[in-house]
C-alpha positions in Angstrom: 20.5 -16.5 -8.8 17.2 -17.7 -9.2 17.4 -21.2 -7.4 14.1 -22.9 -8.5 15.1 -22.1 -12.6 18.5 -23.9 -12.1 17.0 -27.1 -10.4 13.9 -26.6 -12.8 16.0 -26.6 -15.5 17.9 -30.1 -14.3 14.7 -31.9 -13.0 13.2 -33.5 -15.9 9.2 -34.6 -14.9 7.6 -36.4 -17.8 4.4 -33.8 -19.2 5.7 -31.3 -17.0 7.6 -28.0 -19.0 10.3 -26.2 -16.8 7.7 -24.1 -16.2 5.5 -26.0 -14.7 8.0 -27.4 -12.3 9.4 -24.0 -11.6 6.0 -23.1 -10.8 5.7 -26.5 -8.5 8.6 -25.5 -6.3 8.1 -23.8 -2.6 9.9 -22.7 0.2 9.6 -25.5 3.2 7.6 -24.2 6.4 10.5 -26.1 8.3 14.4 -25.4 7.1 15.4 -28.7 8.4 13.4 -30.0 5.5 14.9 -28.0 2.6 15.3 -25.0 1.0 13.0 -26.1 -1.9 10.9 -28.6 -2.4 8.5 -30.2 -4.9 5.2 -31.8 -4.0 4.7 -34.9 -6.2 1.1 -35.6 -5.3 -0.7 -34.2 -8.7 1.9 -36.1 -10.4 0.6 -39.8 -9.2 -2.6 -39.3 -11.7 -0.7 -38.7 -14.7 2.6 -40.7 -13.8 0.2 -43.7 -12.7 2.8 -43.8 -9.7 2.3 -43.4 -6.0 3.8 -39.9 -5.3 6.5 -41.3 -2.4 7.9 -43.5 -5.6 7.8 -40.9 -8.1 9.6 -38.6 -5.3 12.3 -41.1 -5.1 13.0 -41.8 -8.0 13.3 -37.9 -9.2 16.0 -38.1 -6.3 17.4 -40.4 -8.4 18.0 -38.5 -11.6 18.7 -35.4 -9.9 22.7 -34.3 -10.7 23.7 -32.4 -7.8 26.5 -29.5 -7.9 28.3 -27.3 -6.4 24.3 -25.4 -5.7 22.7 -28.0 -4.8 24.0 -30.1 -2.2 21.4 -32.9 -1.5 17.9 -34.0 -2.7 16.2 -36.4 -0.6 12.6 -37.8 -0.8 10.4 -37.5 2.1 6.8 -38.9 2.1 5.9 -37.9 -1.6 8.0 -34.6 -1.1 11.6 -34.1 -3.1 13.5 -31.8 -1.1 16.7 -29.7 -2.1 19.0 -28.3 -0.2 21.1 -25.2 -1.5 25.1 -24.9 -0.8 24.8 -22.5 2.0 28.1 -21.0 1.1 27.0 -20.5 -2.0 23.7 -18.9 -1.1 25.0 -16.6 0.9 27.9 -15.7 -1.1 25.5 -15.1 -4.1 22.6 -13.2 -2.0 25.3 -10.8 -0.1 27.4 -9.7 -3.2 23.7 -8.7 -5.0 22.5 -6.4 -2.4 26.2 -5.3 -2.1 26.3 -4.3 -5.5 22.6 -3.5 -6.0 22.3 -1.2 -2.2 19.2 1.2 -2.4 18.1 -1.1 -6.5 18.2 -4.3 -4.5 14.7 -6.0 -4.7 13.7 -3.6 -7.8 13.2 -4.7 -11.5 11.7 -3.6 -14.7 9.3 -6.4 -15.0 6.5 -3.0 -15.2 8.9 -1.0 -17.8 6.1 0.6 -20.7 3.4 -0.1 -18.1 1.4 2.7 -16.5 -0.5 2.1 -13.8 -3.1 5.2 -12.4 -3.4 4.5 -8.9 -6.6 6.2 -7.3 -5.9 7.5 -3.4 -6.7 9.6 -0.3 -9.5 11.3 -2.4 -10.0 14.2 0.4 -12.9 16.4 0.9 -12.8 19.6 0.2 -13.6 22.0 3.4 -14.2 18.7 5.0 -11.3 17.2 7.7 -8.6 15.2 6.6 -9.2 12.6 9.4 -8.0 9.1 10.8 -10.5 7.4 7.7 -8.1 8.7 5.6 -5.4 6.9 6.7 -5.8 3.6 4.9 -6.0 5.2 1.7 -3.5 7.5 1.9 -1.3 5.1 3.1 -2.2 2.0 1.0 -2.1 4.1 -2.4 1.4 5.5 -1.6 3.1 2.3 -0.9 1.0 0.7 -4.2 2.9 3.9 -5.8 6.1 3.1 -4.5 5.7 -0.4 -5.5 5.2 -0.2 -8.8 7.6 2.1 -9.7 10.3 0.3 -7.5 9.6 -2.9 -10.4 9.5 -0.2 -13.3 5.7 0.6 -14.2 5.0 4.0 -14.6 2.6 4.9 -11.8 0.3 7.7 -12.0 -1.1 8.6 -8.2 -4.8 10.5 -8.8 -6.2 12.5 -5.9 -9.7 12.3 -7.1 -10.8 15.4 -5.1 -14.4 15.2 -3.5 -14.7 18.5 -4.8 -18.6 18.4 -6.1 -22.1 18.8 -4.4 -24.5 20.3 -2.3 -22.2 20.5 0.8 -20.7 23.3 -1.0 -23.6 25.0 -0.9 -24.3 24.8 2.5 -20.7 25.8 3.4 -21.1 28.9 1.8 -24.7 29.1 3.4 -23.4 29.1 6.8 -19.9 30.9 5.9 -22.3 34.0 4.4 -24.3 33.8 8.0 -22.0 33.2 10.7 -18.5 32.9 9.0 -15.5 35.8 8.0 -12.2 35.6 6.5 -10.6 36.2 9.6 -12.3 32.9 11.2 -11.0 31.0 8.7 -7.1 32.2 8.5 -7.1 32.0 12.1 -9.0 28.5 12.0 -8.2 26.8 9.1 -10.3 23.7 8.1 -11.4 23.2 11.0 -13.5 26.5 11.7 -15.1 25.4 8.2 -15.9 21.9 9.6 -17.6 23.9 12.7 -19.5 26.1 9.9 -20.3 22.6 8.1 -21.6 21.2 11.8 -23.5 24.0 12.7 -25.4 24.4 9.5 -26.7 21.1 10.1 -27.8 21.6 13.7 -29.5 25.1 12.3 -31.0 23.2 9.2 -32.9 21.0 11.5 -34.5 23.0 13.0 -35.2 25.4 9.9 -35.5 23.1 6.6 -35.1 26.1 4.3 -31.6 25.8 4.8 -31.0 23.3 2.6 -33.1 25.0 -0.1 -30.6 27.6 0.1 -27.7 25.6 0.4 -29.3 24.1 -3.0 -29.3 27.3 -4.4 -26.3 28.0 -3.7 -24.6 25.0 -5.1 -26.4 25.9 -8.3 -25.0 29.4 -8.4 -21.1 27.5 -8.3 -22.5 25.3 -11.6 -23.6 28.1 -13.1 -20.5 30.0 -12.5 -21.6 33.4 -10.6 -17.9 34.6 -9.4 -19.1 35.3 -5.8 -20.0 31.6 -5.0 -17.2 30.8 -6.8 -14.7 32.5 -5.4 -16.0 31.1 -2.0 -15.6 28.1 -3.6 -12.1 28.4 -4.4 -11.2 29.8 -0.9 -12.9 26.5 0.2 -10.4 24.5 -2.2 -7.1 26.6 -1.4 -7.2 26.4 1.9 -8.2 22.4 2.3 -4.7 22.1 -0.3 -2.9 24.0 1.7 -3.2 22.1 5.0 -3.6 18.7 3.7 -0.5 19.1 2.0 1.3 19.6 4.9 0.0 16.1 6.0 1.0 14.8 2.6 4.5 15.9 2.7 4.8 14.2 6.3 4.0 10.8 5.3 6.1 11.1 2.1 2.7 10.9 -0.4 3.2 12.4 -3.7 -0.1 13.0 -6.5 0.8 13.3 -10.0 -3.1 14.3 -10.7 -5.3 16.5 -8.4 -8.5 16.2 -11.5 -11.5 16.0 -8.9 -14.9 15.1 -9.6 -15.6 18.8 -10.6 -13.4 17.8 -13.5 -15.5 15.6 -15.3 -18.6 17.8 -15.5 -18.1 19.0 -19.2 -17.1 14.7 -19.5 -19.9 12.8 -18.9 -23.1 14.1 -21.7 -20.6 11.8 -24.0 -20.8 9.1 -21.5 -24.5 9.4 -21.2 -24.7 10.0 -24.9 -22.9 7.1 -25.7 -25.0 4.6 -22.6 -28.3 5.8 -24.8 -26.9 5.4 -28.3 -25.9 1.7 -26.9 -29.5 1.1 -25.8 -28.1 0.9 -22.2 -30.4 3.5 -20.3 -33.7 2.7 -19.4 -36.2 4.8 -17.2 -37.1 4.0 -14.0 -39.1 6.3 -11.8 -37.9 9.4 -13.5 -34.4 8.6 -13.5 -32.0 7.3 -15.9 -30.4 3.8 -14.9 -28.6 1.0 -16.5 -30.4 -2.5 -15.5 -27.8 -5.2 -14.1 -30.4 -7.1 -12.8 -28.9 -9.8 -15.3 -25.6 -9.8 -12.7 -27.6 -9.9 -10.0 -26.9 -5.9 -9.1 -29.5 -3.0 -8.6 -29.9 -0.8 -11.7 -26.6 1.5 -11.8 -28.0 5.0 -11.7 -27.0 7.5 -14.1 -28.8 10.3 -14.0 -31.0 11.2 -10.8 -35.3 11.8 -11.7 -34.2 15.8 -11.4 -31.6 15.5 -13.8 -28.7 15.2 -11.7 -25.5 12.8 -11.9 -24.2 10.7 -9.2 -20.9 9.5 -8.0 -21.4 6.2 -11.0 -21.7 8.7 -13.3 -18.2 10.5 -12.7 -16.6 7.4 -12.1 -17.3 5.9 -15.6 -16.5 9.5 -16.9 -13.1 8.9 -15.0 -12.6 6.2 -16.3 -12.5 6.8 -19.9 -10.9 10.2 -19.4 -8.1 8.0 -17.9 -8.0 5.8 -20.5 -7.6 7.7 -22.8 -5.1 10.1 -21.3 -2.8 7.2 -19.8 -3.7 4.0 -21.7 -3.1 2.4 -18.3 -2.1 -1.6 -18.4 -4.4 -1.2 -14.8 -6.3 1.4 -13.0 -6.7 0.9 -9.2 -9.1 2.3 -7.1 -7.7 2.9 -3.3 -11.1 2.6 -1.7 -13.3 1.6 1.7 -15.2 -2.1 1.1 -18.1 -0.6 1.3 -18.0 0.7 -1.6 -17.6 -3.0 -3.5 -21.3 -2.5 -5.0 -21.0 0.5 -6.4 -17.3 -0.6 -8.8 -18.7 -3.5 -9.5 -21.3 -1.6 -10.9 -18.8 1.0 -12.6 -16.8 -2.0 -13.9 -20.1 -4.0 -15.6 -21.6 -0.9 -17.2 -18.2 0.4 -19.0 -17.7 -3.8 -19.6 -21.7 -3.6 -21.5 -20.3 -0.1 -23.1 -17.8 -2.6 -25.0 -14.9 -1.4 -23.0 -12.6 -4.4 -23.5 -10.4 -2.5 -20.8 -13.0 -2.8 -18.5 -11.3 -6.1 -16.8 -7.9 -4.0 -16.0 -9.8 -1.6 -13.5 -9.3 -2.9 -9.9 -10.7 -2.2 -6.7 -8.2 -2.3 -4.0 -10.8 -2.7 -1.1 -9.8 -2.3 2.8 -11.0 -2.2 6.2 -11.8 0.7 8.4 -9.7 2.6 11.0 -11.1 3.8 14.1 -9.5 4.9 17.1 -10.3 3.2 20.3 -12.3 6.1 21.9 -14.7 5.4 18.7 -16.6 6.0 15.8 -16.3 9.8 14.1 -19.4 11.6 12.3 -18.3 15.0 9.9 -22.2 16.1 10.6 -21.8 15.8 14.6 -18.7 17.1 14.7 -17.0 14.1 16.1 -14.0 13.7 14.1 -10.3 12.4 14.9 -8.0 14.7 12.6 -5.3 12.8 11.3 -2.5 15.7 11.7 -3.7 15.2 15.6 -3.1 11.5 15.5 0.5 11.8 14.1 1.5 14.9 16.2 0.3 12.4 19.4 2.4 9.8 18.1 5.1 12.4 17.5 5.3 13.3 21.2 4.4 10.2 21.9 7.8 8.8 20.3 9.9 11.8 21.2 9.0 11.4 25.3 10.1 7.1 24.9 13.1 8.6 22.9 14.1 11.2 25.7 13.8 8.0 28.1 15.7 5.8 26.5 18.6 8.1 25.4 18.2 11.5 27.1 21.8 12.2 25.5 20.7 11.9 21.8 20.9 14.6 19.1 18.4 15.8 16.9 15.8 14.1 19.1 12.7 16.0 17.6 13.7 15.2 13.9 14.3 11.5 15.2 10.6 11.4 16.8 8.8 12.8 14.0 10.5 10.2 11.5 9.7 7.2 14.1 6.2 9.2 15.2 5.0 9.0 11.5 6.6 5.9 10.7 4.3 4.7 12.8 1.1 6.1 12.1 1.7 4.3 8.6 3.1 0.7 10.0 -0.1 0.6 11.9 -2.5 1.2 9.0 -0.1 -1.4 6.8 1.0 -4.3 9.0 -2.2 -5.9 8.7 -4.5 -7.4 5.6 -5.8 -4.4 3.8 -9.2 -5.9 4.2 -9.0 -5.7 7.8 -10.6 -3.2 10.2 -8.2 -1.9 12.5 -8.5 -0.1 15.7 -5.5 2.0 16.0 -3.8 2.3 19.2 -0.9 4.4 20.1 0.4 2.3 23.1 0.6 -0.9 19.9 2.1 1.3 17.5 4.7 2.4 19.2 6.1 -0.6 21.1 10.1 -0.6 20.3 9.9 -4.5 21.5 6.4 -5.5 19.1 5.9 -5.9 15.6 5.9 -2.1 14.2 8.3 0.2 12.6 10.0 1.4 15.8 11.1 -2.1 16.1 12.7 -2.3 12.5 13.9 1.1 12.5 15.9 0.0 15.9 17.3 -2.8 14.3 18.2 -0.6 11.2 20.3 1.8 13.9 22.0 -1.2 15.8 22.9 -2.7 12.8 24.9 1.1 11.5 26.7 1.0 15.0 28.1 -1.9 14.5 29.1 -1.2 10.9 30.4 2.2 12.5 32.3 0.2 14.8 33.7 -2.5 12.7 35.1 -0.6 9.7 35.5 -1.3 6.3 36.3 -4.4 5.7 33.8 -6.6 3.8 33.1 -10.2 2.2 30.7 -12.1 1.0 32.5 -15.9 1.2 32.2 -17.9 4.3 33.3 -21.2 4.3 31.2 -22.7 7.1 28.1 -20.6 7.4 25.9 -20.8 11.1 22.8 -21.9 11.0 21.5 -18.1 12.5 23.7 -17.1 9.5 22.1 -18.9 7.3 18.6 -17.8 8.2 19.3 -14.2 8.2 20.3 -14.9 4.5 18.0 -17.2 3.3 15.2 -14.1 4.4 17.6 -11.4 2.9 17.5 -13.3 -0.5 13.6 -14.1 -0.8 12.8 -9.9 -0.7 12.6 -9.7 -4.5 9.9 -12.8 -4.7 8.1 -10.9 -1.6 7.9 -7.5 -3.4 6.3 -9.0 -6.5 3.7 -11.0 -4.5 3.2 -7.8 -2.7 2.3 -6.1 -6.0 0.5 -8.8 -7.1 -2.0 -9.0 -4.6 -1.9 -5.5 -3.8 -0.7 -5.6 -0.2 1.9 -4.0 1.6 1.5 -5.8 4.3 3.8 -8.5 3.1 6.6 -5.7 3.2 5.6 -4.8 6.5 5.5 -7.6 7.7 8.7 -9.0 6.3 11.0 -5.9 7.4 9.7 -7.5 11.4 10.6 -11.3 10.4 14.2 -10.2 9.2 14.8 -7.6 11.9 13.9 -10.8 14.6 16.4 -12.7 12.3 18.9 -10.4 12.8 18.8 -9.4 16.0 18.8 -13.5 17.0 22.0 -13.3 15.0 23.5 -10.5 16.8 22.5 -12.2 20.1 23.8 -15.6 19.4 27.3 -14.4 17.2 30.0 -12.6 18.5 30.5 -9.8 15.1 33.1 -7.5 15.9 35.4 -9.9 17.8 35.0 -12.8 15.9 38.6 -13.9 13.6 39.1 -11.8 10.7 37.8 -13.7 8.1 34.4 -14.5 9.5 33.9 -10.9 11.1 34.5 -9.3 7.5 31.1 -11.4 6.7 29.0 -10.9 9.2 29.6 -7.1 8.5 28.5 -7.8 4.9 25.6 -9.4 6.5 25.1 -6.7 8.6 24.8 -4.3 5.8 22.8 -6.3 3.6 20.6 -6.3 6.7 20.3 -2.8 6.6 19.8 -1.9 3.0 17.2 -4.3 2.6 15.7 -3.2 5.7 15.8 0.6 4.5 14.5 -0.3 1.3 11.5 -2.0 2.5 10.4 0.4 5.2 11.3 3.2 2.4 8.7 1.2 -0.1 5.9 2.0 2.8 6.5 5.8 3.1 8.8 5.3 6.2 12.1 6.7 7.3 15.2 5.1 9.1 17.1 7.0 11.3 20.9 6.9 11.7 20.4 6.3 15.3 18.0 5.8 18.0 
């Protein structure tokens, strides 16, 4: 039940719709105040009324019922407080009903959404940078399909440049098949690194690496083919990495996709009277939007990232007629989308104000900062294998006794990784750190996912019997429900502001909630009637639990 429409709905406020009053209703910071409560302050202008009055006399009016119990007015506040047998009743039997649904809608249905994310390198590491992205764009893909838009996850490949020239530079001088399928990526990133220690010291490297970059363009099948042995094998190994944190692509279209796509772009920028010349190259001025000039086309001829990007764009349009397209990418690349967005918004793209740029922080490790060139680079697959081990030695520990131990450490190992990148504002830089991640008594995923295996003993051990009435609820009781019904209104602010971390950070508040509960009330010997709800309880516990943590990419197992 959606409490604030039913008091909205009985608390007439003159010049106020139920809307607006719905709208004016918010959770308490302190339960002993309420359950809901609505600030009269902005109402002393129009009311000519000091708000304390107005709140009392809205107290007043208000007809309570068997949902709400009291309204009282508190220094300009109206507070209500919900039946808390009636709450709970209400929450429980939903989440009982709705199990793995509970929390989703179809508030998105006929809405696609393209969702922009991870965006690997090809031939280039997948490495701990890629985390956030990854991450962030899976659980925005989850997300929106859990509330019934029809996402569309792009991997918009960095498949396009002169890198690829010098990769097949140094693979023609000092590389072989055999390196590489005994290597894998990272034998090409030690080509990669040593073509650029070579190249300083003999510049016409990177005339050649030019050259050959051309000869891919230009499609001779010899630099091609390297080109596609380049491409296969970075798919094939950061797919294994993919399928370990439960990411799934519906588009791999790179930015090699859009090279027979953006002449009509450019076409289009000129017919407009967009494109003006400035030292040889082609650039849009947003000088007007206090912006450098976007650059189109380079004084050579060349296109830039900008120029894809608004290529993309359109392509995506056009093939999705997305309600929003969001872009999973690093802060510092704010400049360059707003520059994206303002030149497709001067093309007279009226779509232009549904592309989004989901900015975040940077991860780093604590030993550092990486550089691709220098060769100092923190693999991601080595990051999650650690916190595999990592997971699987605290396991062995804790319950030397336990079965399928490795399967249980790789789902708590990755869980982690992806808690760690999450927990926090996107915006954020993190410093990731194994000892954090992995703390079974902090704020992470181990945590929850221990809760989400205590709470399955004790439904193993207390059988089937269920319900959701209570006649006197507790007050640790009551705050386990009150959290379990607010996870609907958390999963749309979630998606409204485009961060997880609300999930995240909720599945830790209710697994606390919980486990006070399970520490303060006896469950499996309490009388019959009262034990039969705090098993429903207990289970609405877990789903909710296992749907949230699910939503993020991460697994529960059955025990710990």
């Amino acid at each position: 039940m959606d409490f604030k429409q039913h008091i909205a709905k009985k608390l007439p406020v003159e010049g106020l719709t139920v809307q607006d009053v719905y709208g004016m209703l918010a959770v308490p910071p302190d339960t002993a105040m309420g359950d809901l409560a609505l600030p009269c302050f902005r109402l002393a202008k129009t009311l000519r009324k000091a708000p304390a009055l107005i709140a009392e006399e809205l107290a007043a009016k208000y007809p309570c019922d068997g949902i709400v119990c009291g309204v009282q007015a508190v220094n300009g506040y109206l507070n209500f407080r919900i039946d808390r047998a009636f709450l709970a009743k209400q929450t429980l039997e939903r989440i009982l009903s709705e199990r793995e649904r509970y929390g989703a809608s179809g508030e998105g249905a006929g809405k696609t959404v393209c969702i922009d994310y991870s965006s690997v390198n090809i031939a280039k590491p997948f490495h701990i940078g890629h985390l956030s992205t990854t991450v962030l764009g899976s659980a925005l893909y989850k997300l929106h399909k859990f509330l019934g838009y029809t996402p569309v996850g792009i991997n918009h490949l960095g498949d396009y440049g002169t890198q690829f020239g010098k990769l097949i530079s140094a693979y023609r001088r000092w590389g072989s098949r055999q390196m590489l399928e005994e290597g894998g990526l990272r034998a090409l990133n030690a080509l990669y690194v040593r073509f650029h220690e070579e190249a300083e010291k003999d510049d016409s490297l990177n005339d050649e690496a030019r050259a050959y970059f051309k000869k891919i363009e230009d499609g001779d099948p010899q630099a091609v083919e390297l080109f596609g042995l380049f491409k296969s094998l970075t798919l094939k190994e950061v797919g294994k990495i993919y399928e370990l944190l439960n990411v799934q692509f519906d588009s791999w279209a790179g930015e090699s996709f859009y090279n027979d796509k953006m002449q009509p772009v450019i076409d289009e920028l000129r017919a407009k009277g967009l494109l003006t010349e400035s030292e040889g190259a082609q650039v849009v001025d947003l000088s007007a939007y206090d912006m450098p000039p976007c650059i189109i086309l380079r004084s050579d001829g060349a296109s830039l990232y900008a120029t894809r990007d608004i290529a993309a764009a359109v392509y995506r349009k056009n093939t999705y007629d997305f309600y929003k397209c969001l872009y999973v990418v690093a802060y510092q690349q704010n400049l360059h989308f707003r520059q994206v967005f303002k030149v497709l918004e001067l093309m007279g793209k009226e779509w232009a104000k549904d592309l989004v740029h989901v900015a975040y922080g940077m991860v780093s490790l604590e030993e550092g900062s990486m550089s691709t060139r220098k060769g100092r680079v923190v693999y991601l697959k080595d990051v999650i294998d650690r916190c595999i081990e990592k997971a699987l030695a605290i396991i062995t520990e804790k319950n030397p006794a336990l079965e399928n131990k490795e399967e249980i450490a790789r789902t708590v190992g990755v869980g982690a990784v992806i808690f760690g990148a999450l927990y926090n504002n996107k915006i954020k830089d993190i410093t990731f750190s194994y000892d954090k991640v992995l703390n079974f008594e902090g704020e992470t995923s181990c945590y929850v996912q221990y809760t989400c295996a205590r709470a399955r003993s004790v439904l193993e051990k207390g059988g089937a019997e269920r319900s959701s009435a209570n006649a006197a609820v507790t007050p640790q009781e009551f705050e386990v429900v009150k959290k379990l019904a607010e996870f609907p209104d958390v999963l749309k602010s979630a998606l409204e502001k485009y961060e997880p971390c609300f999930i995240a950070r909720y599945c830790v508040d209710l697994a606390q909630l919980y486990n006070k509960f399970y520490f303060d009330c006896s469950i499996l010997n309490a009388e019959q009637a009262v034990r039969a709800f705090r098993l429903s309880l207990t289970e609405s516990v877990l789903i909710t639990l296992k749907n949230g943590l699910g939503l993020l990419g991460i697994g529960v197992p059955s025990k710990m």
